[in-house]
N, C-alpha and C positions, 0 to 999 in steps of 0.2 A: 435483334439489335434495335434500340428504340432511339430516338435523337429530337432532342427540343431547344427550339429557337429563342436564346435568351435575349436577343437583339439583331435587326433584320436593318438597320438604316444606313448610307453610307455618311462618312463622315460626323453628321452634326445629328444632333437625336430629334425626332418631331414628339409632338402629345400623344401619336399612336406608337412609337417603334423607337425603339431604342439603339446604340451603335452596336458593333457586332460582338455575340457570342453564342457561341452551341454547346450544348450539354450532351455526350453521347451517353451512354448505358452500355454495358454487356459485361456479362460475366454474373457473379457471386452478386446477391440480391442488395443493392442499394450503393456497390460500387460502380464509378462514372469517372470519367474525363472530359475535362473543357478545354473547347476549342478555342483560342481566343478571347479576350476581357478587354473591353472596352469598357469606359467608364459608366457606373451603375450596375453593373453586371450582378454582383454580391444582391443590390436591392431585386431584381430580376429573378435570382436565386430563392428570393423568400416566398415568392408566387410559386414555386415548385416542388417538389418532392425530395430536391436532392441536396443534401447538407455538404460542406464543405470539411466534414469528417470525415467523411467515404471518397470524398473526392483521389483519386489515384496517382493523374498526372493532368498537368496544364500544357496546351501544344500552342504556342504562337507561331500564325501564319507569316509576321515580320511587322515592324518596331512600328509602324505609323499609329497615332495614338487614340485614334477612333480600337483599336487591337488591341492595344494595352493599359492605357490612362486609368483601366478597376482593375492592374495588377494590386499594389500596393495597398489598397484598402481591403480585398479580399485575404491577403495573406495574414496580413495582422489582423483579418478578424477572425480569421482561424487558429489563432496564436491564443488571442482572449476568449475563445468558446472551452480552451484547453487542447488542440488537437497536440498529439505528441508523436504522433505516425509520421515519418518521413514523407516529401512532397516533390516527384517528379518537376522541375520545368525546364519542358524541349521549346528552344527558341531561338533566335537567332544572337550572334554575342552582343549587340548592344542592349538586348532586353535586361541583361542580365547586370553588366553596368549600370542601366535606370533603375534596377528595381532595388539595387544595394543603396544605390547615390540616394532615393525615396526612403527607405528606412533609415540610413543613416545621418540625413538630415533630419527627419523627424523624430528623433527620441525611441526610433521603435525598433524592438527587436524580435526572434520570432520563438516560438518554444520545440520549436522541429526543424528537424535536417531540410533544407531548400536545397536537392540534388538538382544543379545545371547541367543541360546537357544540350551541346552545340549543335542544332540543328540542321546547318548547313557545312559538317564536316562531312568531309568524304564519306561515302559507304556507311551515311546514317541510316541504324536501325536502332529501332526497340519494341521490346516486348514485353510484356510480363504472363501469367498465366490464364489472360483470356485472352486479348488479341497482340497482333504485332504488325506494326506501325511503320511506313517508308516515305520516306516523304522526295516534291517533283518540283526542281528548281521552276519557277516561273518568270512570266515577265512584268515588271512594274516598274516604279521609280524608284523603290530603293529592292532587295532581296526580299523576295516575297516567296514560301513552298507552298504545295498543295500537300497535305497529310494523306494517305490511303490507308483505313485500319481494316486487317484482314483479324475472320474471326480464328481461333486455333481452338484446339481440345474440341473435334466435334463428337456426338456422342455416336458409340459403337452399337452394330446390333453383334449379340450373339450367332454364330454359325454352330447353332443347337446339334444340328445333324451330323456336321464334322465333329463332334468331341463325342458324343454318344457312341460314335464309328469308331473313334482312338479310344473307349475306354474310359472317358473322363466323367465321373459321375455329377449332379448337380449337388454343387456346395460352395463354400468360397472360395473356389479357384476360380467360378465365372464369376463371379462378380467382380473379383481381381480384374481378370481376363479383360469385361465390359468395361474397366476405370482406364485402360490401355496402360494396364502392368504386367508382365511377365510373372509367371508362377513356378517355382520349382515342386514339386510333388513329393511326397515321404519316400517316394524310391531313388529320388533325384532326376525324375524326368522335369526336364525344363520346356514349358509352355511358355509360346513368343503370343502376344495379342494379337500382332498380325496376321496371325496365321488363323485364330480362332473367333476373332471378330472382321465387321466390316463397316466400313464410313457407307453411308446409303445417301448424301445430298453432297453438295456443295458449301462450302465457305463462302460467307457474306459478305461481302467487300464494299467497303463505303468509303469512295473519293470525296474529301472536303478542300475546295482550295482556297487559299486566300487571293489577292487581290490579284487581279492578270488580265496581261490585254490579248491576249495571246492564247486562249484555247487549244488550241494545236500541241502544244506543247505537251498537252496532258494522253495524246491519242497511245502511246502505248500500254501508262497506267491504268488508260481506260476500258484497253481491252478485253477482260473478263470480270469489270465493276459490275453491280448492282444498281449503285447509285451515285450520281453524282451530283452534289451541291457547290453551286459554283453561283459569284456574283453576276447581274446585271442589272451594272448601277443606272443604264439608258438603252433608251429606246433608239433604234440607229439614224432617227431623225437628230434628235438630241445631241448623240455622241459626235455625227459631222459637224452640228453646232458648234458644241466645246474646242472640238480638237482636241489631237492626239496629246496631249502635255500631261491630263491626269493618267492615262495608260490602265482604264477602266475597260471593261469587258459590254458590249450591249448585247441585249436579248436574243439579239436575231446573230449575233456570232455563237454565241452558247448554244443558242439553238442547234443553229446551222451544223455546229461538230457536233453536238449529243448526238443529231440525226444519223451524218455518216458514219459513226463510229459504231452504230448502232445500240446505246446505251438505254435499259430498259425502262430507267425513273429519271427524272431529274427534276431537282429542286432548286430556284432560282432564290438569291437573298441579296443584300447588299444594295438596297435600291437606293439613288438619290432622292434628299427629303423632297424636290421639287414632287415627287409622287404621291397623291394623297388618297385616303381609301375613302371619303364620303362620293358619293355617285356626283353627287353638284359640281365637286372641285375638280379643278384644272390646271396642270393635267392629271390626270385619273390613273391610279397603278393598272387599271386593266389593260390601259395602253401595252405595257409592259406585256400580261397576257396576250394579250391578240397577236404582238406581232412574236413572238417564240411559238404560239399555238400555230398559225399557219407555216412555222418553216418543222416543228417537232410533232412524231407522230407514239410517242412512247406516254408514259404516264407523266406528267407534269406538275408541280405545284409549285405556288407563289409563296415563300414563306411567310409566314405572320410571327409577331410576338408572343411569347408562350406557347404557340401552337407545338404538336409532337408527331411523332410518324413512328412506324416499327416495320422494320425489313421482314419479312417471315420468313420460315426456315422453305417456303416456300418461292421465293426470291420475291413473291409481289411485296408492294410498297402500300401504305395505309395509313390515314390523320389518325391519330387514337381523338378522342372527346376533349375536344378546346375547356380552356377555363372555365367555368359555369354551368358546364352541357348537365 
């Protein structure tokens, strides 16, 4: 499972980072889902690999418009590249409202099905044939979820020994077998895959949340995650600054529950622009670093723009080669 940071800033975009969005990967080679479109996102899009052809489904975390403001432009540009393939978007219902009210005052219309699909209705799920998708009411100022995409279809091995025992010679029955389909036989013996295959690792589970002041809330989704990418937009000097009104997440809370929940990666994004990456400027996103690195003792990263990670089938976490490398 691989996932790239189309925009890491909260609220207002700086010259380094953009407002929020993430591209995940997995499945069939060059299809993807995006997390979130903040405005410029599309342009974001063109520094990457992944077209808006393949794209699968859009998940909006909830309507504030650093999240959504590069729905409407992305869609209609998918519209004039030709896509024709129907377009998942899980969001919450006033997304869904904006992005008609957006087309419909500008002149635009789209050349593919825009299936809606209400995010915060009871006993929301979705799937399709790589992973499936649950998403974890949070806390913020308006309906904010955190999405959890779980991987399915992992691959089988053969139990060679067991079918040689029963009689079953090598041919296309195991390969059947290995796709995890049942096989009936020219005599009418019926072979179940479960029986002649086995899952040998675990499913990959990637918590992404949107905006939340409230970490906690995510402690039971988080219980058998991989990894969890979650904002902090401040450092908890900062956030007592502010006060509680924006109902932003700081480093040292995210921290603090990665730790106990004992979650093995976690990727921190959503920073406010007050955080700058030159070493000179003040204050310094490493701030942000230091204080999550002395309360978390698991794998950590700060996300950056463009940067990408891939889960392995081994559960560790890993940057793939930044733009340029």
């Amino acid at each position: 499972m691989d996932f790239t940071f189309l925009g890491t800033s909260a609220g207002t975009p700086t010259k380094a980072r953009n407002v929020t969005g993430l591209a995940l990967m997995h499945g069939k080679p060059k299809h993807w889902y995006l997390i979130d479109c903040g405005e410029g996102t599309q342009h974001q899009l063109l520094h990457t690999r992944h077209s808006v052809m393949q794209l699968q489904a859009i998940f909006i975390t909830h309507v504030h418009g650093d999240h959504t403001f590069g729905l409407p432009g992305l869609l209609t540009s998918a519209s004039m590249l030709g896509r024709t393939e129907p377009l998942f978007l899980v969001a919450p219902r006033p997304v869904k409202t904006f992005v008609e009210t957006a087309l419909g005052n500008s002149d635009s219309s789209l050349s593919y099905e825009l299936k809606y699909i209400d995010s915060e209705a009871d006993e929301f799920y979705w799937e399709d044939d790589a992973v499936e998708v649950m998403a974890t009411p949070l806390s913020h100022r308006v309906s904010s979820r955190a999405f959890t995409f779980t991987e399915k279809n992992l691959e089988r091995q053969l139990l060679k020994d067991r079918l040689e025992a029963d009689g079953v010679e090598p041919g296309p029955a195991w390969g059947e077998l290995q796709q995890g389909r049942d096989v009936v036989l020219e005599n009418g013996t019926v072979l179940r895959s479960d029986q002649y295959t086995a899952i040998t690792r675990q499913p990959r589970k990637i918590v992404v949340g949107g905006d939340n002041d409230n970490p906690e809330l995510l402690e039971a989704t988080c219980q058998d995650a991989h990894v969890l990418i979650h904002e902090a937009t401040y450092t908890q000097e900062v956030a007592d600054r502010v006060g509680a009104w924006p109902q932003h997440s700081s480093a040292a809370q995210v921290a603090r529950f990665a730790e106990a929940v004992g979650i093995p990666n976690l990727v921190l994004t959503h920073f406010s622009s007050r955080y700058q990456l030159s070493r000179d400027a003040y204050p310094h996103i490493g701030e942000v670093e230091a204080e999550a690195t002395g309360l978390y003792r698991g794998t950590l990263y700060l996300a950056r723009d463009l940067h990408s990670y891939r889960l392995h089938k081994d559960l560790t976490l890993r940057p793939e080669p930044a733009p340029g490398d």
